[in-house]
N, C-alpha and C positions, 0 to 999 in steps of 0.2 A: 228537751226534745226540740228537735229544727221545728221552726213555723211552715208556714205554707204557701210556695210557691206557685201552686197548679190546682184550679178549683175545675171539675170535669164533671158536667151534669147530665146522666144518662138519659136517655130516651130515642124515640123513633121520630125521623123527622115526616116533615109533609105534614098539612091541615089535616087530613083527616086523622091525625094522632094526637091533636091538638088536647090540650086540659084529658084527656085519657091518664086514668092511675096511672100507669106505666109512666109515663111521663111528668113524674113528680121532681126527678132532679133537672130538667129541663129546667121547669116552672121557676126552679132554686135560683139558676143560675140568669134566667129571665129576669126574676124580681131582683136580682143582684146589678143585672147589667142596667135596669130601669132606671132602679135609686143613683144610681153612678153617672147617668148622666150619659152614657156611652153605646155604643151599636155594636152587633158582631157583625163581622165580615165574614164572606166563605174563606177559607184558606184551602185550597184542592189538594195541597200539599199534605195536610195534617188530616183531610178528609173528615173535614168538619167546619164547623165556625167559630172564629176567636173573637176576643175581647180583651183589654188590658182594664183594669181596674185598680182603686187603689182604695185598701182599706185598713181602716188604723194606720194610716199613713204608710201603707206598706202596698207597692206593687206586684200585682197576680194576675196570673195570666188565667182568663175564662177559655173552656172548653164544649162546645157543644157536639160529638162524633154525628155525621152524617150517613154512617154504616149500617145503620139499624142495630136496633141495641143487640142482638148474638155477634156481632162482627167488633162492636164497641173495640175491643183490646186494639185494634192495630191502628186507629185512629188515638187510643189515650196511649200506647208505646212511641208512636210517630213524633208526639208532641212533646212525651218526655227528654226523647231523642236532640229534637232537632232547638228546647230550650235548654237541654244539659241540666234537668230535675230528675231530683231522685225518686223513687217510690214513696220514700218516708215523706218526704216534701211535696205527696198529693192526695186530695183530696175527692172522693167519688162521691156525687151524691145521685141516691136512687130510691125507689119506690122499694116497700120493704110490707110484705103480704103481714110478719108477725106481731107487728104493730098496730095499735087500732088509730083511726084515723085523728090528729090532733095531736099527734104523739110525735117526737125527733127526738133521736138517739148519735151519740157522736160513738164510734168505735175505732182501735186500731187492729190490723192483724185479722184473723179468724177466716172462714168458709164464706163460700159464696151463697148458700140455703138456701139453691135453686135460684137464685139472680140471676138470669143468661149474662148481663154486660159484665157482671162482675168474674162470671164462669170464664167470659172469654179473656180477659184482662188476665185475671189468673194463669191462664193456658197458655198463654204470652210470656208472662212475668216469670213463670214458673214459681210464684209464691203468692202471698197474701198480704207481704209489709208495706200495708199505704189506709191513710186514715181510710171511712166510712161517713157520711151521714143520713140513717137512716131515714124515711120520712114514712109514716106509718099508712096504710091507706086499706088495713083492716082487711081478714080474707075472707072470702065467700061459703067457708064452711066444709067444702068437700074439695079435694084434692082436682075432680074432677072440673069443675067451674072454673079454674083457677086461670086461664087461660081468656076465655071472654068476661073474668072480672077484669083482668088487668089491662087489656085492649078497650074497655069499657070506662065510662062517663061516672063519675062517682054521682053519687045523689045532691041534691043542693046543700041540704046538712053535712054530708061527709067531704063536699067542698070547701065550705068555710072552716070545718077543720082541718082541712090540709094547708089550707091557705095562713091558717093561725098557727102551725107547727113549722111553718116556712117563715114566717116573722121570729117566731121567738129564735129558730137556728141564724137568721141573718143576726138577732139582736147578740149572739154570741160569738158570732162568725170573727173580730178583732181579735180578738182570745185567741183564736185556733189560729189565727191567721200568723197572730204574734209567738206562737209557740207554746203557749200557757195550757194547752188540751185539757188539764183536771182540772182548773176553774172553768173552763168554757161546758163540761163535763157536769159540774157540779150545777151551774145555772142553769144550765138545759133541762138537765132530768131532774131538777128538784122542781122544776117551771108549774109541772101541770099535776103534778101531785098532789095540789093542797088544792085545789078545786078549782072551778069559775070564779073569778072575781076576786084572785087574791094574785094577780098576777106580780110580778116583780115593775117599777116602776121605771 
């Protein structure tokens, strides 16, 4: 399978969305741009802000959509657009209710299960073929909550595991980056299975 061209981390901009769950693939693509060395720019054109990166010796382009995340799609088609990437060749990463927090999951393909950025993306694309990385941030229990969980401040405990499931995804991110998805796949979700303190080295 192609590597990855385009890493696009969902979220709502402006400080008061700031570390809000919803804003978990922001956070991704933040701690990505941090270790790199590098800044986003707005780009008005792509209706967001860019970044170049290079990871495993391999350059990508960062995405942050400016749209608010239900608009997301026309911001991540704009960018596909205007660098000539494919679907297959990106990468969305978003807050992910069915997950418990500490958790990251790489997917390709499938449903949006109620994600708006991913909803709109799809509604765009008119399909589903572009990787996922899921980052878990645990649901609130009732259907109903679901909305002022995800606009809402995770606990300081359900912090540091998101924080810790955003480390272990960068520590595979080369993998994915380079095309390898079912090693990148297999390190990930074997990562936190075997408990606290047996992490991979």
């Amino acid at each position: 399978m192609e590597g990855l061209r385009l890493i696009v981390g969902l979220g709502n901009p402006g400080p008061e969305h700031a570390r809000t769950r919803h804003n978990a693939g922001f956070r991704f693509v933040d701690e990505l741009v941090e270790k790199s060395g590098e800044r986003f720019k707005v780009d008005a054109k792509l209706f967001g802000e860019t970044a170049k990166v290079h990871v495993g010796g391999q350059g990508v382009w960062l995405l942050k959509p400016a749209t608010f995340m239900n608009l997301s799609g026309k911001s991540v088609l704009a960018a596909m657009r205007f660098w000539k990437i494919e679907p297959e060749q990106t990468l969305l990463v978003h807050d992910e209710l069915d997950l418990p927090p500490g958790v990251a999951r790489l997917k390709f393909d499938g449903g949006h299960g109620g994600q708006n950025g991913l909803r709109d993306t799809m509604r765009l694309l008119g399909h589903g073929r572009f990787h996922r990385l899921r980052i878990g941030i645990g649901h609130p229990g009732h259907k109903d909550r679901v909305t002022p969980w995800v606009l809402g401040r995770a606990s300081a405990g359900d912090d540091v595991e998101i924080a810790r499931a955003i480390d272990d995804a960068l520590d595979v991110l080369p993998l994915a980056v380079a095309g390898d998805f079912n090693e990148a796949m297999k390190r990930l979700h074997t990562n936190r299975d075997r408990g606290p303190g047996t992490r991979d080295s």
